[in-house]
C-alpha positions in Angstrom: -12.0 -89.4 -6.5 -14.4 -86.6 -5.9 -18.0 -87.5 -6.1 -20.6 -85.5 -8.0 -22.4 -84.2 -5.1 -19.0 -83.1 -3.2 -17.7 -81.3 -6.5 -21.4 -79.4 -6.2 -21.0 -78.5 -2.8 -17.5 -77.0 -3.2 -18.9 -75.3 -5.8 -22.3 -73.8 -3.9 -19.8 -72.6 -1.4 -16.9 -71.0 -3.6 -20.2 -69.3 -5.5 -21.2 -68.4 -1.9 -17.9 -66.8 -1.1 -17.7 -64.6 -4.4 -21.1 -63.5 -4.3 -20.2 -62.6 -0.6 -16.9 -60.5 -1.5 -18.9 -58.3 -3.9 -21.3 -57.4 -2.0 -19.0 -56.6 0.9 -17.1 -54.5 -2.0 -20.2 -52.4 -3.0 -21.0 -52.0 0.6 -17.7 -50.7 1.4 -17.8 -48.0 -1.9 -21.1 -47.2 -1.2 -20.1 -46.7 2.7 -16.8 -44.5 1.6 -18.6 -42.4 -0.9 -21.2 -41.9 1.8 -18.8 -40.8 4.2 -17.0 -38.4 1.6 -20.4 -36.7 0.5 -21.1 -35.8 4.7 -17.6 -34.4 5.2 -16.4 -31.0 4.2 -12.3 -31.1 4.0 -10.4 -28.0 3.7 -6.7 -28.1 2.1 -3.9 -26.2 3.6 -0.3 -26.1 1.6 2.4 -25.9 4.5 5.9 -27.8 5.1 4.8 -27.9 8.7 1.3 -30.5 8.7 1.5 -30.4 12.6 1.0 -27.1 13.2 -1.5 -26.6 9.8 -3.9 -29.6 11.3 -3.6 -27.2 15.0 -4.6 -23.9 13.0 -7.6 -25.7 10.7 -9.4 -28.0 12.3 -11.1 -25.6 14.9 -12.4 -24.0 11.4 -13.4 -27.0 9.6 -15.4 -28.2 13.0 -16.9 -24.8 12.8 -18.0 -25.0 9.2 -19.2 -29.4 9.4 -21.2 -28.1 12.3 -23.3 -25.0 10.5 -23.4 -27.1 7.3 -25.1 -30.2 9.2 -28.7 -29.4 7.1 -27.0 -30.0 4.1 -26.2 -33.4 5.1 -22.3 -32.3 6.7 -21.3 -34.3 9.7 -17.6 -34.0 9.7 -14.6 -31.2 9.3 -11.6 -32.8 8.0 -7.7 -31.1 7.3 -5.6 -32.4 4.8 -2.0 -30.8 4.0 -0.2 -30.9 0.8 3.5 -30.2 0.3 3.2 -27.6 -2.9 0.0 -26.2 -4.7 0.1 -28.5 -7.8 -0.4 -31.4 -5.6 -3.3 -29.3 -3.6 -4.5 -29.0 -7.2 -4.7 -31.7 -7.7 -6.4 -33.1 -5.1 -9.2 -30.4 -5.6 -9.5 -31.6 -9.4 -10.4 -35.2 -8.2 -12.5 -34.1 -5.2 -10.4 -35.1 -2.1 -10.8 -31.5 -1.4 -14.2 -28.8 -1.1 -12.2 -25.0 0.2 -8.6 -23.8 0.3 -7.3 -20.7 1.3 -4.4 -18.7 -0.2 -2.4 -15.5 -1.2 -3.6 -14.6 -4.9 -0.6 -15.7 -6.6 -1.1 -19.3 -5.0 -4.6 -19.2 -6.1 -4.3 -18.3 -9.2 -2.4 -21.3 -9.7 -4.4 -23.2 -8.4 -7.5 -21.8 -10.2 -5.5 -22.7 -13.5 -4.6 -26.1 -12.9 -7.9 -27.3 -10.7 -10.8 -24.6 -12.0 -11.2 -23.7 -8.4 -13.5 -20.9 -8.2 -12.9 -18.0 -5.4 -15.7 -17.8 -3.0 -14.6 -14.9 -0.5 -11.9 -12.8 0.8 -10.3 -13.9 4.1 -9.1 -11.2 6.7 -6.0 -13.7 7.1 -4.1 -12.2 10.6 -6.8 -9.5 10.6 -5.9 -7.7 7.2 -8.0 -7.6 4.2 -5.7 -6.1 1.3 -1.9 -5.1 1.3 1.0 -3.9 -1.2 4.3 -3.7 -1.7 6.9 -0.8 -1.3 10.1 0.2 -2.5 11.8 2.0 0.1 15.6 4.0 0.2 18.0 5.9 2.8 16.6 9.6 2.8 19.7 11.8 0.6 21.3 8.8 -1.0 19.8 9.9 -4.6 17.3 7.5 -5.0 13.6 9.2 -4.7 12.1 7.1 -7.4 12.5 3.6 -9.3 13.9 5.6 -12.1 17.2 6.3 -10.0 17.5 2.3 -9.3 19.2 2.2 -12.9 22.8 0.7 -12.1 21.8 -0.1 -8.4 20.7 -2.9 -6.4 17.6 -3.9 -4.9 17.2 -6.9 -2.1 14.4 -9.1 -2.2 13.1 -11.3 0.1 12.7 -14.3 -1.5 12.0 -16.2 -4.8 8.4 -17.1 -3.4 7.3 -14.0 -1.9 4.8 -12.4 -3.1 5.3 -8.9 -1.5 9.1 -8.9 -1.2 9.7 -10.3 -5.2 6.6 -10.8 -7.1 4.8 -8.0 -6.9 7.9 -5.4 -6.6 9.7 -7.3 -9.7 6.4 -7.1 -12.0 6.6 -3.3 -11.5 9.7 -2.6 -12.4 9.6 -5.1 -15.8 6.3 -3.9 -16.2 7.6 -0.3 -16.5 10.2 -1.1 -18.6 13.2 -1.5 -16.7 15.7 -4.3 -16.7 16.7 -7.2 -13.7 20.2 -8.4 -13.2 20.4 -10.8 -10.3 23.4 -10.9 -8.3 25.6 -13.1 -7.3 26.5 -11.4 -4.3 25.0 -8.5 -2.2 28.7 -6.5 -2.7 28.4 -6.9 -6.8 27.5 -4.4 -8.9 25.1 -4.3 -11.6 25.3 -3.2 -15.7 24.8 0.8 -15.6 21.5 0.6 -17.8 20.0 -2.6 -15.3 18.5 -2.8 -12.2 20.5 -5.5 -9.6 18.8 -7.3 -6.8 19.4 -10.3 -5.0 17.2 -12.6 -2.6 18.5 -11.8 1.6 17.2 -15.2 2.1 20.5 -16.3 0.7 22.4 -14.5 2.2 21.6 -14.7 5.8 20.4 -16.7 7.9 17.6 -14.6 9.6 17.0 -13.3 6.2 13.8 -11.2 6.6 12.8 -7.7 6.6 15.6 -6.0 9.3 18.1 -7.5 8.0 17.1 -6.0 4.4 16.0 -2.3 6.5 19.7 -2.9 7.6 21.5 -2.9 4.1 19.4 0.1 3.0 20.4 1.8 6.4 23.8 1.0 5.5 23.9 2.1 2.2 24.8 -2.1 0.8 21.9 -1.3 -1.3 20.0 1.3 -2.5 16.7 0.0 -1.9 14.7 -2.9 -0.7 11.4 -3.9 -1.5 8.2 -5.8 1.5 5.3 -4.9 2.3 3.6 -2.0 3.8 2.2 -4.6 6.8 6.0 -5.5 7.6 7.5 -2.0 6.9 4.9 -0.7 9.9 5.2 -3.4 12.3 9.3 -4.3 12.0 10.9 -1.1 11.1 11.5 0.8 14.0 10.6 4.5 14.3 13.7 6.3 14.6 15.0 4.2 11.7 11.8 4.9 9.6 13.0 8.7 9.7 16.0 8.3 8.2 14.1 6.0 5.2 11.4 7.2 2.8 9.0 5.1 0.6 9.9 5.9 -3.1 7.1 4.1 -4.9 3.4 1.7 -3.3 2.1 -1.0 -5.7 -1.9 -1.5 -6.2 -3.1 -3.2 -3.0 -4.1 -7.0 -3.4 -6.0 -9.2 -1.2 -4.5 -10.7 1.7 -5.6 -14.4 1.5 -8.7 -16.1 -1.0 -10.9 -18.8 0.0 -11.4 -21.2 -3.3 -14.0 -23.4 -3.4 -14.4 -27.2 -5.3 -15.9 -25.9 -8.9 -18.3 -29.3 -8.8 -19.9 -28.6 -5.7 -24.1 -27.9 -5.9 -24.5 -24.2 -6.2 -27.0 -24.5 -3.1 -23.9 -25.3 -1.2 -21.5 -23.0 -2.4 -24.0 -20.4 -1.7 -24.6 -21.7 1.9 -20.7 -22.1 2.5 -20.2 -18.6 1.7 -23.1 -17.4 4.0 -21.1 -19.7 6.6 -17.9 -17.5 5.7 -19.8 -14.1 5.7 -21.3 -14.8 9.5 -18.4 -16.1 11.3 -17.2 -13.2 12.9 -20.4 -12.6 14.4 -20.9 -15.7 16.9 -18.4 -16.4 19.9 -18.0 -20.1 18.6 -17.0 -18.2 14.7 -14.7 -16.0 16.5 -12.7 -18.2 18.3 -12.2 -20.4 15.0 -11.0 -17.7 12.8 -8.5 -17.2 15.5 -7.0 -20.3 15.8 -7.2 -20.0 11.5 -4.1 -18.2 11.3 -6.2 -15.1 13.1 -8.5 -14.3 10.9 -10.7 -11.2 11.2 -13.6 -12.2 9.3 -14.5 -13.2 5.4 -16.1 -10.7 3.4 -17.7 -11.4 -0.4 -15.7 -10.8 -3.7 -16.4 -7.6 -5.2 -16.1 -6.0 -8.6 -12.9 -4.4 -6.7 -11.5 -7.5 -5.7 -11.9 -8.8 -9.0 -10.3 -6.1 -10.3 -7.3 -6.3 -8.0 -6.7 -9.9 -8.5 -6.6 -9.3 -12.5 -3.6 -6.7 -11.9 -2.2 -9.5 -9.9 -2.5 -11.9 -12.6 -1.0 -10.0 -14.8 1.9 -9.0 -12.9 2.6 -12.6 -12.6 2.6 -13.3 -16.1 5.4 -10.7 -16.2 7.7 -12.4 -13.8 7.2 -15.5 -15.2 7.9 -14.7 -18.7 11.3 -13.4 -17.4 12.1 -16.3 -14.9 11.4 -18.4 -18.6 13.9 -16.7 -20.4 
């Protein structure tokens, strides 16, 4: 049998132990949350984390290092497969700044309250559009003559080659029919199109220059970035640019909503000086070459309402 004195002892000691355990808990929370609170993480959404973790980090170094009087030690990247799971992770605070094109943002605005905090000059451009462009003399000068024709898209996630161009035709009235195949013809009183992205393997904007060229379409739709740098000159001749949406930012930075206002404010001055040091420079070029970041204007709002708005658009008919 157990004496008195041993079943106190065992006791003392299993008291010991629990008291022990919780206090190495709380150190270990309190050591974590320390460690959050003196790391700035920036969220990229990319199927490729590799090569995302290559192109951030030199920024996120860049920012932990001119953020280090507010108590910032370390730059950390963290990649997420869509943008309702980077959403998500902004929502509970895994993440403090993302960067994205406008309709990603919005999204991500809706479902996480992430504020934008500055436009980024993402591969050295600050705003583009979309255009819809045709073979010179094949009877189709405007996106009134699409009626009964067929337009290719890029794909069903692009934002210049389907969101933007798509909005603009439902938004002026005009019906979609998408095809089944790039030789089928659409209703008389609709307008066809189909995605090149399933279609070919390249996919991309020659191959959709080349239907248009070759009268398999009537028109195609990119944007003005792509139809200067991949359209060759003697082919451009023989094309002409019926219609040139509203320009829209290139990339937004977004910004954790429950960060202190002192550092959102110093984060953007961060964002605003880059370009001017050597060290900035050579971060925003390994950040998917990027220019510089300049501050949201009444402009910029402006131009990412019409964005919004045009979204809603293609949405509603995607719904349907």
């Amino acid at each position: 049998m157990f004496s008195c004195q041993s079943i106190c002892k065992q006791f003392v000691i299993l008291l010991a132990v629990i008291v022990c355990s919780l206090f190495t808990v709380s150190v270990s929370a309190d050591t974590k949350s320390t460690l959050r609170e003196e790391t700035i993480i920036i969220g990229v959404i990319s199927s490729n984390p590799k090569k995302a973790f290559k192109r951030a980090q030199p920024f996120a170094d860049y920012l932990a290092e001119n953020l280090s009087n507010y108590g910032i030690k370390t730059g950390q990247v963290v990649v997420a497969r869509d943008s309702r799971q980077m959403a998500r992770w902004i929502k509970s605070g895994q993440v403090d700044l993302v960067s994205e094109t406008v309709f990603a943002a919005q999204e991500l605005m809706q479902y996480s309250g992430a504020e934008p905090l500055a436009r980024r000059w993402k591969s050295g451009v600050a705003e583009y559009h979309s255009i819809f462009f045709s073979k010179r003399d094949n009877g189709v000068d405007s996106l009134g003559d699409l009626r009964g024709k067929t337009v290719v898209f890029e794909d069903v996630g692009s934002t210049s080659a389907f969101l933007v161009p798509a909005a603009i035709l439902l938004g002026q009235g005009y019906k979609l029919y998408e095809l089944s195949s790039p030789r089928e013809y659409p209703p008389k009183d609709k307008v066809g199109y189909f995605f090149s992205d399933e279609y070919s393997k390249s996919g991309g904007e020659s191959n959709m220059m080349s239907w248009v060229h070759r009268n398999i379409v009537a028109s195609a739709a990119f944007s003005n970035l792509d139809w200067e740098k991949e359209i060759p000159e003697q082919v451009k001749q023989q094309l002409q640019v019926i219609h040139t949406s509203q320009a829209i930012p290139r990339s937004l930075v977004l910004i954790r909503p429950d960060l202190s206002s002192e550092l959102k404010q110093n984060m953007l001055l961060v964002l605003l000086a880059a370009h001017e040091s050597e060290e900035g420079k050579l971060a925003l070029k390994a950040y998917k070459k990027t220019k510089k970041f300049d501050a949201i204007t009444p402009e910029i709002v402006e131009s990412i309402s019409w964005a919004e708005a045009q979204k809603r658009l293609v949405d509603e008919y995607i719904s349907r």
